[in-house]
C-alpha positions in Angstrom: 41.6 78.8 134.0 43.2 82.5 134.0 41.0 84.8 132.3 42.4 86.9 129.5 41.7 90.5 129.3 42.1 92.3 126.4 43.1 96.4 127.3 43.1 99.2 125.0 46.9 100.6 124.2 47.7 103.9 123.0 50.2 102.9 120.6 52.5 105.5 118.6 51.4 106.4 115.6 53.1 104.8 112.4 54.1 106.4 108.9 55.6 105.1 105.6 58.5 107.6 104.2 59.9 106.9 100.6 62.6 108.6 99.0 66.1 108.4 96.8 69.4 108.3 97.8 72.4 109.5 95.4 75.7 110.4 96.2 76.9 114.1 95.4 77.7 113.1 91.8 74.3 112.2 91.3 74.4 108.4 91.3 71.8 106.4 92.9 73.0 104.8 95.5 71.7 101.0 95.0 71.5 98.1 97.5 72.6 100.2 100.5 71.6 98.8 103.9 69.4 102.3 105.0 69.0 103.1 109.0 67.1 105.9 109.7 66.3 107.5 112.8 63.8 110.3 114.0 65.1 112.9 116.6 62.7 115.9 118.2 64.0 119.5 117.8 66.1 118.8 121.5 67.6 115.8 119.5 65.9 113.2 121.2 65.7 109.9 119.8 61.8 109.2 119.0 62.0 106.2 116.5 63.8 104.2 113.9 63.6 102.2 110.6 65.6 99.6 108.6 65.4 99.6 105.2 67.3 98.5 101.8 67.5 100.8 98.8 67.0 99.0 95.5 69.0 99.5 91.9 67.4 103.3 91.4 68.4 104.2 95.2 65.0 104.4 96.0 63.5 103.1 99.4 60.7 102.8 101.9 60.8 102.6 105.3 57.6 102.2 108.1 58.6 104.9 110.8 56.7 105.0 114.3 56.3 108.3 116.6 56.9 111.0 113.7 57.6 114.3 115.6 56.0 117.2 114.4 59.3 119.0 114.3 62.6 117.8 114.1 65.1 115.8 112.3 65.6 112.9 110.4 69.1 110.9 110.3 70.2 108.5 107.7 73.0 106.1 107.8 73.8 103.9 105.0 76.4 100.6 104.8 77.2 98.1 102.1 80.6 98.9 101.5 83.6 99.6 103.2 82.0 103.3 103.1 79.4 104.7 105.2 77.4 107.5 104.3 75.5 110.0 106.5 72.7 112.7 106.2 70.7 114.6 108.3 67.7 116.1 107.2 65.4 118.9 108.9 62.1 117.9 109.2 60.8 121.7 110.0 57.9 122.8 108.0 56.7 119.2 106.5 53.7 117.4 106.6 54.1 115.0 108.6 50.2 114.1 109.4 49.8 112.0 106.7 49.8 108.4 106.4 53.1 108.5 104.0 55.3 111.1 103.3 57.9 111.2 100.0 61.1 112.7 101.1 61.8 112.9 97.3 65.7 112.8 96.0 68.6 113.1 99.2 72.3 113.6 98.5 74.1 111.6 100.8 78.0 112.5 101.3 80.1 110.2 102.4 80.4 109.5 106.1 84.6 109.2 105.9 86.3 111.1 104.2 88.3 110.1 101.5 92.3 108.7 101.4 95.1 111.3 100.4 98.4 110.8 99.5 101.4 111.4 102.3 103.9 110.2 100.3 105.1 107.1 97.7 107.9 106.3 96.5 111.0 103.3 96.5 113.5 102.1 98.9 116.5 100.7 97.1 120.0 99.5 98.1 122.6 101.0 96.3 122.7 98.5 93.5 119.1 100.4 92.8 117.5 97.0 93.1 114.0 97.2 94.9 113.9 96.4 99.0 111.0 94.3 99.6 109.5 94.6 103.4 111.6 97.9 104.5 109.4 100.1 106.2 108.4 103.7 105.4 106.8 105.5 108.5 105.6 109.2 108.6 105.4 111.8 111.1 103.8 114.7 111.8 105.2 118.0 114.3 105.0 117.4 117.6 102.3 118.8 119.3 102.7 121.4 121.4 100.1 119.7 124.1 101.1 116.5 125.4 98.1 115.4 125.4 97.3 115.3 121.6 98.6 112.4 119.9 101.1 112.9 117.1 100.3 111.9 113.4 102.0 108.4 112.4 101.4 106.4 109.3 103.5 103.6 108.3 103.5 100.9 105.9 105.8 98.1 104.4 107.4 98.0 100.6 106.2 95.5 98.7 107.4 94.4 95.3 110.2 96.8 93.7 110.7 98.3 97.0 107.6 100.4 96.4 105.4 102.1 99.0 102.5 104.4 99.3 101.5 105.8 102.5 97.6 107.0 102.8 95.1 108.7 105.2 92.0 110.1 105.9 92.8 112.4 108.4 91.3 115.6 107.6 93.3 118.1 108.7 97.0 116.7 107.5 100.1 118.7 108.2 101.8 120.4 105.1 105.1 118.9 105.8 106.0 115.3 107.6 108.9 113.4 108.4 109.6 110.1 106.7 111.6 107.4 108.1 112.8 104.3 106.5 114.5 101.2 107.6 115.2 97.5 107.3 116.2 94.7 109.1 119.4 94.3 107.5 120.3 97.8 106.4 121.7 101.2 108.1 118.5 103.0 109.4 118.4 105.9 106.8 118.6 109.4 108.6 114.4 111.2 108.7 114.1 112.9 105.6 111.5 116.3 105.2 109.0 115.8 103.0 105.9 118.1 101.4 102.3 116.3 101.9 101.7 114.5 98.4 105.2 113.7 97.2 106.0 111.2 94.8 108.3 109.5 93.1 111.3 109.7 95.8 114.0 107.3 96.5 115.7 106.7 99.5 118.8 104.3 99.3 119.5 102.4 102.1 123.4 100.9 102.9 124.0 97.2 103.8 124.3 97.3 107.2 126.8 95.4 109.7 125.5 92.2 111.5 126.7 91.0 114.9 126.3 87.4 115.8 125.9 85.4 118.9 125.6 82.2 120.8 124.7 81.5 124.3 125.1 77.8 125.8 123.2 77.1 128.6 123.0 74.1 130.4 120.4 73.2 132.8 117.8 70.7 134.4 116.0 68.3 131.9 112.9 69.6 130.8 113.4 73.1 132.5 112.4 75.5 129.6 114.6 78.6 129.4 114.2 81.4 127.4 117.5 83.6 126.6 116.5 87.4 125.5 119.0 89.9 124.2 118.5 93.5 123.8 121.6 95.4 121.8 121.6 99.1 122.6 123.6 101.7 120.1 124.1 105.4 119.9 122.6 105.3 116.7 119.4 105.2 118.5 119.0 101.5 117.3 117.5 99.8 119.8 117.0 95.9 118.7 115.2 93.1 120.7 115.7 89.2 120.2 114.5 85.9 121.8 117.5 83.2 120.8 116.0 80.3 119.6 118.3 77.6 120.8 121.1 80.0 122.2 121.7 82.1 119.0 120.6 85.1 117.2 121.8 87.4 114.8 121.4 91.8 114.8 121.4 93.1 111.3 121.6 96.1 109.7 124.0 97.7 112.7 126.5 100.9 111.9 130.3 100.6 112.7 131.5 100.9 116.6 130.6 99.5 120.0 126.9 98.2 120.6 126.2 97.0 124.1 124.8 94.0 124.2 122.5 92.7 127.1 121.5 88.8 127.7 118.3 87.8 130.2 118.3 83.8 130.6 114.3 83.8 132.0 112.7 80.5 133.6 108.4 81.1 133.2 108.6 84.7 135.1 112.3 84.7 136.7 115.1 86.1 135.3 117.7 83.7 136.2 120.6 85.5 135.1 121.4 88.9 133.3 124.4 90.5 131.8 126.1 92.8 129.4 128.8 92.7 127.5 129.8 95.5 124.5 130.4 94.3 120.7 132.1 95.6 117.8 130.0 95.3 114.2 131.0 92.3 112.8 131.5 90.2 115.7 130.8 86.9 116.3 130.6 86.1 120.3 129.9 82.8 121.9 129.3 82.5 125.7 131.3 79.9 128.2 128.9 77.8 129.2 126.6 78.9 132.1 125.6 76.7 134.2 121.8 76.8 135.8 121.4 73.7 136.7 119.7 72.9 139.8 118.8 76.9 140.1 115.0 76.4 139.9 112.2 73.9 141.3 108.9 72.8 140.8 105.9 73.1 143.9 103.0 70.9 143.1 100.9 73.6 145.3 97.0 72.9 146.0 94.7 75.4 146.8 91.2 74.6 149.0 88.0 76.3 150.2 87.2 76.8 153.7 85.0 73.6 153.3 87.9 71.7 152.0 87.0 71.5 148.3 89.8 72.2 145.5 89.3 76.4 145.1 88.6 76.3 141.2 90.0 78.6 138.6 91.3 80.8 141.5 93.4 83.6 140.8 97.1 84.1 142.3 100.8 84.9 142.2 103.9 84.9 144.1 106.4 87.4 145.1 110.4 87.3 146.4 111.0 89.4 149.3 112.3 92.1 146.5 108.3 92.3 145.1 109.9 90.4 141.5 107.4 87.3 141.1 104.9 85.7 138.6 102.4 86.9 136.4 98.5 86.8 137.7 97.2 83.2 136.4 94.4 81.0 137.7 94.6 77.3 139.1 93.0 74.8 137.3 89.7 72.7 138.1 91.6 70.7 140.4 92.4 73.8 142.4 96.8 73.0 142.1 99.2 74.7 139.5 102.5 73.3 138.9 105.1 76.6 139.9 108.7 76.9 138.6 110.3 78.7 141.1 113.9 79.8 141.7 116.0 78.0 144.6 118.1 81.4 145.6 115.7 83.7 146.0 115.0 83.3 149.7 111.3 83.2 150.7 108.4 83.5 148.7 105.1 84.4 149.6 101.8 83.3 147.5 99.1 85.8 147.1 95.4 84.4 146.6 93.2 87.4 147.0 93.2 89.2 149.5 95.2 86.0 151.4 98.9 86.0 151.5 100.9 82.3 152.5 104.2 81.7 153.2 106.0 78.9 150.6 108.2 75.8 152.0 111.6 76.8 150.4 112.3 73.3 149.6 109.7 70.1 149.4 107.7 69.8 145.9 104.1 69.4 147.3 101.8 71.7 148.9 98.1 72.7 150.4 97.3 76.0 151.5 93.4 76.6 152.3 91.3 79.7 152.1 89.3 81.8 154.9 91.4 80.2 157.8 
């Protein structure tokens, strides 16, 4: 039998702090969850406790490795707060068994909201605009690489918003745009930090309609995408369901219009075509039928094996292909690909393979 051998260890030595948290008003601070941690004078982590403070604020935590100098952190959570503290140790008596830290103000560890501004957005009827949004801004920095201030939220009932922070250092003036789906974009408005009780009206905006037919093989999903550019700097984005779609809150003139009818990753066919506000259009019908096929492709090991969740694409001899995806357990994926695009070339790896351009079945096999 293996003999056990019981060896002296030099373990670190352990001491029991108490203490009292309150925050700066001088409430306890009751049923926190308390970390603390000790650091040496070169901020060296040493050890750590866990502790909960009861209704008073009051706690005791078992600490191991006291330093004989240095500091002692506390973080507390049990709210959507945290607050921090860090204490010097310098100068106490740390020998002891137990040490009372006595009463410790904690100050919060976020700072807390402020208001950017609140107000309503309204149509001109004055009734209340629920879901516009109201988005603020801060200057532009003058380095790139600093990121600008933004806040934004949505109206709710009434039309009413009020946009928050806890940024510390907020700028003294910020501009505030508003918009909504069906209404004119209202021009940015200059604001002071901390105004309330502004309006900003917003005019019923113009709406163009449209309608794209498509016909095409049975069972071939197609997804038809239209963007509508403007030089109102609206810039709008819509997937038709079934063909049609509908831009709101548009200003009078031209918008150009453009349409992507996509199959998985190919765009099969793209165009533009420029719209008055207020218009209805409706395509001829475009034809796609026969313009893509699918490849059953199988993908093997070097020993002949299905290659299992193995990653891929494919490419056109212009570089447009497919997204990265896997194959499945079986080692095959099922591709749509388009019938006048030339050759195609699947990537596995570091492996490239040529694809039969026509044929719906195929093996391709690794490390050869």
């Amino acid at each position: 039998a293996d003999q056990v051998v019981a060896l002296p260890l030099e373990l670190p030595v352990a001491s029991t702090m108490t203490g009292r948290f309150v925050d700066p008003a001088g409430e306890p601070l009751g049923g926190w969850f308390a970390r603390i941690e000790l650091q040496d004078g070169e901020a060296t982590y040493i050890g750590r406790g866990h502790t909960r403070t009861d209704e008073d604020g009051a706690w005791t935590a078992r600490l191991t490795a006291p330093p004989e100098a240095g500091f002692l952190e506390f973080s507390l959570s049990s709210d959507p707060r945290e607050h921090l503290a860090t204490l010097d140790l310098a100068g106490l008596d740390l020998g002891g068994p137990s040490l009372n830290l006595g009463t410790v103000t904690l100050v919060p560890g976020k700072p807390p909201e402020r208001l950017l501004v609140s107000g309503r957005v309204l149509d001109a009827a004055g009734e209340g605009l629920r879901r516009a949004y109201a988005t603020v801004y801060g200057p532009v920095p003058e380095d790139r690489d600093e990121q600008r201030f933004t806040a934004w939220v949505r109206t709710g009932k009434g039309g009413k918003f009020e946009l928050m922070s806890q940024e510390p250092d907020l700028p003294a003036t910020l501009e505030l745009h508003v918009s909504h789906d069906a209404y004119e974009s209202h021009e940015p408005l200059e604001v002071a930090l901390g105004t309330t009780g502004l309006d900003v009206v917003l005019t019923q905006g113009a709406s163009i309609r449209t309608k794209l037919t498509v016909e095409t093989d049975p069972l071939r999903l197609m997804e038809i995408v239209a963007r509508l550019e403007s030089d109102a700097d609206q810039d709008h984005k819509r997937s038709l369901i079934e063909g049609g779609g509908t831009f709101n809150g548009l200003q009078p003139g031209l918008h150009e219009v453009s349409f992507e009818i996509r199959s998985s990753d190919w765009i099969l066919e793209s165009y533009s075509v420029d719209l008055a506000a207020d218009e209805r259009y409706e395509s001829e019908p475009i034809d796609l039928t026969g313009r893509t096929r699918i490849l059953r492709l199988v993908v093997l090991d070097l020993a002949g094996e299905p290659a299992d969740r193995v990653g891929y694409h494919v490419r056109d001899a212009d570089g447009t292909g497919t997204d990265y995806d896997r194959t499945d357990s079986d080692g095959q994926v099922f591709l749509l690909l388009p019938t006048d695009r030339g050759p195609m070339t699947l990537y596995v790896g570091k492996e490239t393979f040529a694809l039969p351009e026509t044929g719906d079945s195929h093996e391709v096999r690794l490390g050869q």
